[in-house]
C-alpha positions as CSV (number, residue, x, y, z in Angstrom):
1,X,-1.8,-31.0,6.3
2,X,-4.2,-30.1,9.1
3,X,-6.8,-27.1,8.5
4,X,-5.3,-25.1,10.7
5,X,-1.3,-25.1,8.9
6,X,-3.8,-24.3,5.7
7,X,-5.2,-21.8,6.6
8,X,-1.7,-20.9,7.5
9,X,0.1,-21.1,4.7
10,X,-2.8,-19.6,2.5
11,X,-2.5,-16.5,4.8
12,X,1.3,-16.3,4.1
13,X,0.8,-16.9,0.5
14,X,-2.3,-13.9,0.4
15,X,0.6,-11.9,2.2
16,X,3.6,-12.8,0.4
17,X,1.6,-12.1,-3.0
18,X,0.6,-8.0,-1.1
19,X,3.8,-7.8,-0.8
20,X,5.4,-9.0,-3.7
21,X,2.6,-9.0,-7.0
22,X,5.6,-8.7,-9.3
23,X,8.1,-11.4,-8.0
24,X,6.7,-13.6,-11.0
25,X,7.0,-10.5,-13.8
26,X,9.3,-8.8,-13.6
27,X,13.4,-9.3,-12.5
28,X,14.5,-9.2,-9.1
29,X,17.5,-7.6,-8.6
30,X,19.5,-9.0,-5.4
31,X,22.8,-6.8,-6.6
32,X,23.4,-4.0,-8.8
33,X,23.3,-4.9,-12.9
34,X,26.7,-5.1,-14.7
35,X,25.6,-2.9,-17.2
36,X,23.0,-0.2,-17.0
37,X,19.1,-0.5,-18.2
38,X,18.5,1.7,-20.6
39,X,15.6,4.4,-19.9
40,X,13.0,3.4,-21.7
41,X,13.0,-0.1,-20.1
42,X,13.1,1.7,-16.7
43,X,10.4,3.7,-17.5
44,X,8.4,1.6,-19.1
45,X,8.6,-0.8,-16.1
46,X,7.6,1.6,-13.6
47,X,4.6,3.2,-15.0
48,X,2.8,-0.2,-15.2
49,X,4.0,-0.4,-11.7
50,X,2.2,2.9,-11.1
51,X,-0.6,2.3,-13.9
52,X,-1.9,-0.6,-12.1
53,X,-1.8,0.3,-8.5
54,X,-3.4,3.9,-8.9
55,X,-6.3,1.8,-10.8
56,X,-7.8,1.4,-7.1
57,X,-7.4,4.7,-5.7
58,X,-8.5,6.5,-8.6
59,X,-12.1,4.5,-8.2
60,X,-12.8,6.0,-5.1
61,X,-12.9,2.9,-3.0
62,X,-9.8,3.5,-1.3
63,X,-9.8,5.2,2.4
64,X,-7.0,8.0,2.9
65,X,-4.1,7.4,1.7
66,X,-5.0,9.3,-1.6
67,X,-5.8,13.0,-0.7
68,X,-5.9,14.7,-4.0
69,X,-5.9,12.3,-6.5
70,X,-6.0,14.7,-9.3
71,X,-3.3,13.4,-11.7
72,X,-3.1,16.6,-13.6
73,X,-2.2,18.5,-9.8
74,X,0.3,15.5,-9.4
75,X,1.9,16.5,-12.8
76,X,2.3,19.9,-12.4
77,X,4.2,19.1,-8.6
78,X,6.1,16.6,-10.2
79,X,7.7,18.7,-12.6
80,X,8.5,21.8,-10.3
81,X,10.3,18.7,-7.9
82,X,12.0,18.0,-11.1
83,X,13.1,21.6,-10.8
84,X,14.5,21.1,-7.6
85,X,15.1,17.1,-7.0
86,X,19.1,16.9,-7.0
87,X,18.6,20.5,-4.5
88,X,19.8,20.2,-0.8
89,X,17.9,23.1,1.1
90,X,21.1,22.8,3.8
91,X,23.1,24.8,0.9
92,X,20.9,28.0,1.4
93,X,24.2,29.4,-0.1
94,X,23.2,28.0,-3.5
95,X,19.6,27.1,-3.1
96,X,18.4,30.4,-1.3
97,X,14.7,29.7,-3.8
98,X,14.2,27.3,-0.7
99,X,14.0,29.9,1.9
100,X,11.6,31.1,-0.2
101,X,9.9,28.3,-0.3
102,X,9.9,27.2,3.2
103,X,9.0,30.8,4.7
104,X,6.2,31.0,2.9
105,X,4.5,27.4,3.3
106,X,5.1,28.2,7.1
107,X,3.5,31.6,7.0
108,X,0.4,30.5,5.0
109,X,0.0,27.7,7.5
110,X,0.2,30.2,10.6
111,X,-2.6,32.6,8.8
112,X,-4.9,29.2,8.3
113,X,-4.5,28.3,11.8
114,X,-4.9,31.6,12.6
115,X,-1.5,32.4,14.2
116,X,-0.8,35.5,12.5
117,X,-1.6,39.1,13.7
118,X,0.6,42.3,15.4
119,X,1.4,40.8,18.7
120,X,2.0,36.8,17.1
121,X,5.2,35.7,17.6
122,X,4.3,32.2,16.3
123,X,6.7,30.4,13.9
124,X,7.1,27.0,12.9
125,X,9.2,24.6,10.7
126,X,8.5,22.0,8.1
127,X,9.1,18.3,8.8
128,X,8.9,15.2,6.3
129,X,5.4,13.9,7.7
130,X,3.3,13.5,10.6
131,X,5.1,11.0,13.0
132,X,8.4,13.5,12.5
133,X,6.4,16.5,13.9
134,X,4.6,14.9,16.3
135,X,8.0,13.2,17.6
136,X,10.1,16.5,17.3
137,X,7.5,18.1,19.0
138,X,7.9,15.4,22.1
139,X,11.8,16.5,21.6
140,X,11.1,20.1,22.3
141,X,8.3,19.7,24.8
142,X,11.4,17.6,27.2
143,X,14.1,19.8,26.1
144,X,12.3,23.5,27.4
145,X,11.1,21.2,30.5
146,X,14.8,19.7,31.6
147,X,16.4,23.4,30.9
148,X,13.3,25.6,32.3
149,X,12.2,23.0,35.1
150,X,14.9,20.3,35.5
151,X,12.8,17.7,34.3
152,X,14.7,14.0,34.4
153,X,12.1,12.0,34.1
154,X,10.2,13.4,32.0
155,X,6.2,12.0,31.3
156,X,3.8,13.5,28.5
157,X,0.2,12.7,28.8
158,X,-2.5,11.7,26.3
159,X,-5.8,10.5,25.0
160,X,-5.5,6.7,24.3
161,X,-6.7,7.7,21.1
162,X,-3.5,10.1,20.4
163,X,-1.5,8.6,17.3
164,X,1.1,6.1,17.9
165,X,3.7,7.8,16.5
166,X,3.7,9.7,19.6
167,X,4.1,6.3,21.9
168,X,7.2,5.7,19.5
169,X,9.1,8.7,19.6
170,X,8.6,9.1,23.5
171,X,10.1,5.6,23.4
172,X,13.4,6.7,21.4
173,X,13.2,9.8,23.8
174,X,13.1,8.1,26.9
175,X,9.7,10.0,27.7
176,X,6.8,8.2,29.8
177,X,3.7,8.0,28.3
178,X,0.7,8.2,30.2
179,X,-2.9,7.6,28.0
180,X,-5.8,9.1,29.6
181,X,-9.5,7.2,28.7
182,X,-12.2,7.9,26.7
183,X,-15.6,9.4,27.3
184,X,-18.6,7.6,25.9
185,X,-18.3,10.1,23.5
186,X,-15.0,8.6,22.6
187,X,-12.3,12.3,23.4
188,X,-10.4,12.1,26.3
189,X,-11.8,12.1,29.4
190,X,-10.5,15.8,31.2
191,X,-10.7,14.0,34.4
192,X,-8.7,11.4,33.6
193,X,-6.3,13.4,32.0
194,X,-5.8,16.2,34.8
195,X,-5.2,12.9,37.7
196,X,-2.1,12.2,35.2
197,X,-0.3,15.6,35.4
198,X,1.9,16.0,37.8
199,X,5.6,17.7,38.3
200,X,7.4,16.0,35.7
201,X,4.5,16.3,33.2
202,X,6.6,18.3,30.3
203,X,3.2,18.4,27.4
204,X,-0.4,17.4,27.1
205,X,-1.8,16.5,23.6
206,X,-5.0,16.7,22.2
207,X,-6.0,15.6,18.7
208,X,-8.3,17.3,15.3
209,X,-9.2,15.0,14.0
210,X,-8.0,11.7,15.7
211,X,-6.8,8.7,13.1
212,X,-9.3,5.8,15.0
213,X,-12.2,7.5,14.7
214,X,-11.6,11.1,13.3
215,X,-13.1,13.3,16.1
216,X,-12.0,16.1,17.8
217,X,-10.6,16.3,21.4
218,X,-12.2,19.5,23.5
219,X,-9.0,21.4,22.8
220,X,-10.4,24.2,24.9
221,X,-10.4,22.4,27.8
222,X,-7.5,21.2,27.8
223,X,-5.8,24.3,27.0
224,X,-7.3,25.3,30.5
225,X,-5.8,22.1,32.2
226,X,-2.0,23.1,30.3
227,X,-2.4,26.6,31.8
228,X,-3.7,25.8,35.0
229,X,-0.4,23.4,35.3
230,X,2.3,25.6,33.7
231,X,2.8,23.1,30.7
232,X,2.5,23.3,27.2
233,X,-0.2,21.8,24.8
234,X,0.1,20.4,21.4
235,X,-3.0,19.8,18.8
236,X,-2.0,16.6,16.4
237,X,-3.8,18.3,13.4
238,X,-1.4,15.9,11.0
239,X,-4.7,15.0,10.0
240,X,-7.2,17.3,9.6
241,X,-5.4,20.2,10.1
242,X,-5.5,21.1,6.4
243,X,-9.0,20.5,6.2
244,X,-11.0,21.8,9.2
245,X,-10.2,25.3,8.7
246,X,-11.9,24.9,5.1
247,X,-14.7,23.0,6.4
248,X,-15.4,25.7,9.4
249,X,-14.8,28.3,6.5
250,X,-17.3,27.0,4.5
251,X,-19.9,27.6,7.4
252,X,-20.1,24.2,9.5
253,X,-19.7,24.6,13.1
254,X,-16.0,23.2,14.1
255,X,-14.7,22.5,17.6
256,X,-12.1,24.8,18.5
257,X,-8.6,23.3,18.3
258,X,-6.0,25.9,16.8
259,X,-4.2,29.1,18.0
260,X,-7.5,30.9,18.9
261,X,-7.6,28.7,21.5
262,X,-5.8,29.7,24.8
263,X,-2.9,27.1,26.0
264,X,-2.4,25.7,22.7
265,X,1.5,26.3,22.3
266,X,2.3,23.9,19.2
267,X,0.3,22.4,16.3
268,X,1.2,19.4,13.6
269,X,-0.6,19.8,10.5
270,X,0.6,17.8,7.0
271,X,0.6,19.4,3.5
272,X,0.9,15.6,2.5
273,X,-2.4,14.8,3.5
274,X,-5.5,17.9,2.8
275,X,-2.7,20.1,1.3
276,X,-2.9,17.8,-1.4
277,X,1.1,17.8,-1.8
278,X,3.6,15.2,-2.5
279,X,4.4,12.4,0.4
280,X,7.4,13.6,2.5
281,X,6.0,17.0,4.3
282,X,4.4,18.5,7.3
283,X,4.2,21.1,9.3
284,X,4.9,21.5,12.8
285,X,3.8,25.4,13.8
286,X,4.8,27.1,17.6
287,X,3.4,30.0,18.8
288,X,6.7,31.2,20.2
289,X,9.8,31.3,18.9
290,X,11.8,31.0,22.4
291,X,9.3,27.3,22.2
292,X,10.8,26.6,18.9
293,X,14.7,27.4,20.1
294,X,14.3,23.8,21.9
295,X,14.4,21.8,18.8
296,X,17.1,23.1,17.3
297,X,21.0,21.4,17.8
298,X,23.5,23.3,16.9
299,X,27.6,22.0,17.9
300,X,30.2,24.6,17.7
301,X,33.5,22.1,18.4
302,X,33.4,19.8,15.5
303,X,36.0,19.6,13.0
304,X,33.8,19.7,10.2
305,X,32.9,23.2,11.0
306,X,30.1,25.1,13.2
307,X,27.2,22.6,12.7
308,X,23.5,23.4,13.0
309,X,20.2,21.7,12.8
310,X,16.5,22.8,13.1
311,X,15.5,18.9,13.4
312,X,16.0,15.3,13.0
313,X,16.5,15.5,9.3
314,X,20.4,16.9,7.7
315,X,20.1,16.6,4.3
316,X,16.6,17.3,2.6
317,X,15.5,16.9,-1.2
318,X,14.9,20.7,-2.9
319,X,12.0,19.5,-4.7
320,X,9.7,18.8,-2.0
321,X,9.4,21.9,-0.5
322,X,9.0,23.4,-3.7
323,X,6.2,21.1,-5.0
324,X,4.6,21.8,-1.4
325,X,4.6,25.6,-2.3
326,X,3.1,25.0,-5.3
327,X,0.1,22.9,-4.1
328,X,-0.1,25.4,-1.8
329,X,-0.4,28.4,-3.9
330,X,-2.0,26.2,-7.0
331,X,-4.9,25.4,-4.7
332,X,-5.2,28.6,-2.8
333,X,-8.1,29.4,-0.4
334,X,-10.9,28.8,-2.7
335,X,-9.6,25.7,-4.1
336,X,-9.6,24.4,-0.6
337,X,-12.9,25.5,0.4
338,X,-14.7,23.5,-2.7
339,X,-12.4,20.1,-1.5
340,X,-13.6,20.7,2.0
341,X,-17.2,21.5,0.9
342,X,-17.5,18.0,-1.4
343,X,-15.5,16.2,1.1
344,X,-17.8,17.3,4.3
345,X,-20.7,16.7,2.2
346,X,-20.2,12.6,1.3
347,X,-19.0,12.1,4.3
348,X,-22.4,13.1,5.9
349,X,-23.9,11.1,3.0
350,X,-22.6,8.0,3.9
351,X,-23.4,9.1,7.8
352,X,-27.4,9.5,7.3
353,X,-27.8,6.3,4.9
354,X,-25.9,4.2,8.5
355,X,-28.2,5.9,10.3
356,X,-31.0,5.6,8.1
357,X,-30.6,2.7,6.7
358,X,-28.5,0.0,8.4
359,X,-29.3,-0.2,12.3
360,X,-26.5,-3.1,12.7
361,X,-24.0,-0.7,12.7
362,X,-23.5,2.2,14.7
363,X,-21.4,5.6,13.9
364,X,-18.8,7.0,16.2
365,X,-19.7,10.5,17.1
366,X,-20.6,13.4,14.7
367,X,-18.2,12.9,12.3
368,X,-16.8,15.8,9.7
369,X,-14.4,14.3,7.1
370,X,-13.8,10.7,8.6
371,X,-16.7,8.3,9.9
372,X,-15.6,5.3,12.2
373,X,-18.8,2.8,12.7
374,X,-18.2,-0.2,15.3
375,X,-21.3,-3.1,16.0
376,X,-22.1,-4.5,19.0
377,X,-24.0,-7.4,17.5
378,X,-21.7,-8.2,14.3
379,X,-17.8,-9.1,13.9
380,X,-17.1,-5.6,11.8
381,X,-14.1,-7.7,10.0
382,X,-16.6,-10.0,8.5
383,X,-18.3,-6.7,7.0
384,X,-14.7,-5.4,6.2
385,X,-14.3,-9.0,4.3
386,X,-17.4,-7.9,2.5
387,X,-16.3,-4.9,1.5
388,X,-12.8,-5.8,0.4
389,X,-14.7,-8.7,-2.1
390,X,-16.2,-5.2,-3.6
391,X,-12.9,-3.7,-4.4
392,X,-13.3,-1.5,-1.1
393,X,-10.2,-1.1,1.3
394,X,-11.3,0.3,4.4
395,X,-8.7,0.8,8.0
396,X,-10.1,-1.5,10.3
397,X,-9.5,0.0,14.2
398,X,-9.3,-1.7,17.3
399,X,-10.3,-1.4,20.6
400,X,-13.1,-1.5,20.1
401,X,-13.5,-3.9,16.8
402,X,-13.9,-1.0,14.0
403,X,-13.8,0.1,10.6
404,X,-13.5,3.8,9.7
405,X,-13.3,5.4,6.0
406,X,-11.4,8.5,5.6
407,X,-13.6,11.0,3.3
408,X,-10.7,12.2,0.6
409,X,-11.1,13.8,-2.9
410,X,-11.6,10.7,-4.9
411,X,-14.1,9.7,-2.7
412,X,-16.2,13.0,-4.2
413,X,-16.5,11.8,-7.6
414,X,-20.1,10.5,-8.9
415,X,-21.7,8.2,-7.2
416,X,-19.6,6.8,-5.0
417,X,-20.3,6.7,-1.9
418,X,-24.0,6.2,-2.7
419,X,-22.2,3.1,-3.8
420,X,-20.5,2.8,-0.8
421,X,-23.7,2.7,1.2
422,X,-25.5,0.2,-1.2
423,X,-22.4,-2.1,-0.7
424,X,-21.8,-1.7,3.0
425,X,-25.2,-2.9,3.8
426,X,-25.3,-6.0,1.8
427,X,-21.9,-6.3,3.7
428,X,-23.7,-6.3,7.0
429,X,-25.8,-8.4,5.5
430,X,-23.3,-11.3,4.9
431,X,-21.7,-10.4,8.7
432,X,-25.1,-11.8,9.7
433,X,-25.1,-14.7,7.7
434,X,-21.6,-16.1,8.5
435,X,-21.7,-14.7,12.2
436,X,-19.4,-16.7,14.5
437,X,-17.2,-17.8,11.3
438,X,-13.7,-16.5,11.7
439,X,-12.8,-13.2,9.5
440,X,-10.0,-13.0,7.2
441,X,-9.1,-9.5,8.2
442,X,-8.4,-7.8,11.1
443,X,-6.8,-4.5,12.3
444,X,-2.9,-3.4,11.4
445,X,-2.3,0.4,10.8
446,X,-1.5,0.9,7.3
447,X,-3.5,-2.6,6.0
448,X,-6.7,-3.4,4.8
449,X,-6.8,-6.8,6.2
450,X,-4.3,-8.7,8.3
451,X,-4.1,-11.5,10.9
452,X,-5.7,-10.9,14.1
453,X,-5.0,-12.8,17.3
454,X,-2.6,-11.4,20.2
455,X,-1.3,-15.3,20.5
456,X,0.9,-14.5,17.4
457,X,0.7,-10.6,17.1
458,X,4.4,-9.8,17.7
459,X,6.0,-12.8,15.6
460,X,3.6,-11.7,12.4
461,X,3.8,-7.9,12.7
462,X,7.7,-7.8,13.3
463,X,7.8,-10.6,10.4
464,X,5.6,-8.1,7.9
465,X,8.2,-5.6,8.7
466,X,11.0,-7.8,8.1
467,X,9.7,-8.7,4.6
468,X,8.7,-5.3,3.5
469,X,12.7,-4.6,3.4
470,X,13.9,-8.3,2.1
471,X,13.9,-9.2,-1.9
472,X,10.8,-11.5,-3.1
473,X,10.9,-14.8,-2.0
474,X,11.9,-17.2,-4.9
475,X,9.5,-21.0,-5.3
């Protein structure tokens, strides 16, 4: 076997075992069992399942994904979802608790981003997670433009750096995406955006924080631009909108990005990530309710009765919404002030000992909760191999070659990212050493380390998606 079908097939087998770590343990189960397991084997099952992969995130090592990680939080969510699990909030009939519920996590997010007050008319709905608001936001941006303007072909402009779930939902909506550059200080360039606006131009959207690189666009300015052209603006705050107005609350100056600021018109902000509630909600908050009226479908003429909608989703679980209310109100403001206030801090930890202390790499901007750190001397996925060989797992970036670690609550704990620093510079220090050897890793949203190379991009990234929905392969 030549080196290169080798290396290969140990890449397929380092994927296959990701993927699959308990194809060799445990049963696979191609159809459903002639007779029922009984509980306890279930259970038993999936909490090693769950024992062994929170073992990672519970060190600290792990960027995002975690955002709490306080297993006694998760416990007390899970069991008011239990409450609520087998609920569907369509049924307000018989599960009115989740107007409740949904009411209020939408006001206490409008008073956050400051959208409350006698003249507000702002209002907003709750989604399953950031790529549904920021695509039902895309929905209502064309929807007000074809009715108010006659829009056809509809075009929505955006930093390069906007998240991709907005490049997939204008693609399912038929909506041209136009991505205006960088500055050097890596937010969108105002110029380039404004040459990109023109008559069919239905949104323009900014981001706080942005995934790459976690900075902040100059939302101000561009509210200026959406004014000046009649269109609306919307602020991807999916990621730190839940944790900028506790950092800024806390005293540290923060770019303005929320309702304060003039031409913002709609703003997506996750309780899933620095709300610190269960996976499977978000926010998606309008300052007007006529703005709002666009997203909803309603069809009077079908024979199952007068149908209505307020989004993409019909049918949705009870107990999520609760749990979200009760992070919400379990936290409350000063709960999310100390989070923000430990969170801000490490990350500027981890930014002064780069800075200080390892010259071969060089931070993206003035980060607040999320550092990204690119080299223009060193492959950064030979550092990122380094850092995964100390139980790290950083998101590597692209365009330009990057890693970036996003500052969450189990990254406060002791000692960590003192750690953190310690390891990532005898991580450097091997990039040096085996410069011009090929990494391992490379950059795939949602990975730690994949294959790199466009020659083979689409075949590998459409066959990881293939096999994250087929059963374990057998030997």
């Amino acid at each position: 076997m030549s080196e290169s079908a080798q290396n290969s097939s140990s890449e397929m087998d380092s994927m296959l075992n990701e993927l699959y770590p308990y194809r060799d343990t445990t049963t696979t189960y191609s159809q459903i069992p002639a007779q029922g397991l009984k509980a306890d084997e279930v259970l038993a099952m999936v909490r090693d399942f769950a024992k062994r992969e929170d073992e990672v995130g519970d060190q600290g090592k792990v960027s995002g994904s975690l955002y709490s990680g306080d297993h006694d939080h998760y416990h007390v969510l899970a069991q008011v979802f239990e409450e609520f699990a087998h609920t569907n909030v369509l049924q307000r009939d018989m599960y009115p608790s989740a107007t409740k519920f949904e009411s209020e996590i939408i006001a206490m997010t409008l008073d956050m981003l400051h959208g409350t007050g006698p003249d507000s008319d702002a209002c907003g709905v709750i989604t399953s997670g950031g790529s549904e608001s920021l695509i039902t936001a895309l929905y209502t941006y064309r929807e007000q433009a074809s009715r108010e303007r006659g829009v056809t072909k509809p075009n929505v402009v955006i930093p390069t750096t906007a998240h991709v779930a907005l490049d997939k939902g204008a693609h399912w909506l038929g909506i041209e995406v136009r991505h205006a550059t960088l500055t050097d200080k890596f937010v969108v360039d105002l110029k380039a955006m404004e040459a990109m606006i023109d008559e069919n131009t239905i949104a323009l959207v900014g981001s706080a924080g942005n995934y790459a690189h976690g900075l902040i666009d100059p939302i101000t300015e561009i509210g200026q631009l959406a004014l000046k052209h009649g269109i609306g603006l919307h602020v991807d705050g999916c990621l730190g909108g839940y944790l900028l107005p506790w950092i800024e609350a806390n005293g540290v100056e923060v770019t303005p990005w929320d309702f304060r600021v003039a031409g913002v018109t709609s703003i997506s902000a996750d309780t899933h990530k620095y709300g610190y509630a269960l996976k499977g909600t978000s926010t998606l908050s309008y300052r007007t309710r006529s703005l709002r009226a666009n997203q909803y479908f309603t069809f009077p003429d079908w024979p199952g009765g007068l149908y209505l909608s307020p989004g993409f989703a019909g049918s949705r679980s009870g107990g999520l919404i609760a749990s979200t209310w009760a992070s919400l109100v379990l936290m409350g403001q000063e709960g999310y002030k100390s989070a923000a206030k430990d969170i801000y801090d490490a990350a500027q930890k981890i930014v002064e000992g780069i800075r200080r202390d390892i010259p071969e790499i060089e931070v993206v901007g003035d980060p607040l909760f999320l550092l990204a750190f690119t080299s223009t001397d060193l492959d950064v996925y030979l550092i990122n191999d380094a850092l995964k060989e100390r139980g790290w797992r950083m998101n590597a970036l692209q365009l330009p070659a990057g890693l970036h670690f996003c500052l969450t609550r189990p990254n406060t704990k002791d000692n960590v990212v003192e750690q953190y620093v310690i390891d990532l510079k005898e991580s450097v220090a091997y990039a040096k050493e085996k410069k011009g050897e090929a990494a391992r890793s490379g950059a795939m949203y949602g990975f730690s380390g994949t294959p790199k190379g466009n020659a083979t991009l689409s075949f590998v990234m459409s066959g990881y998606l293939d096999a994250m929905h087929e059963l374990a392969p057998t030997d």
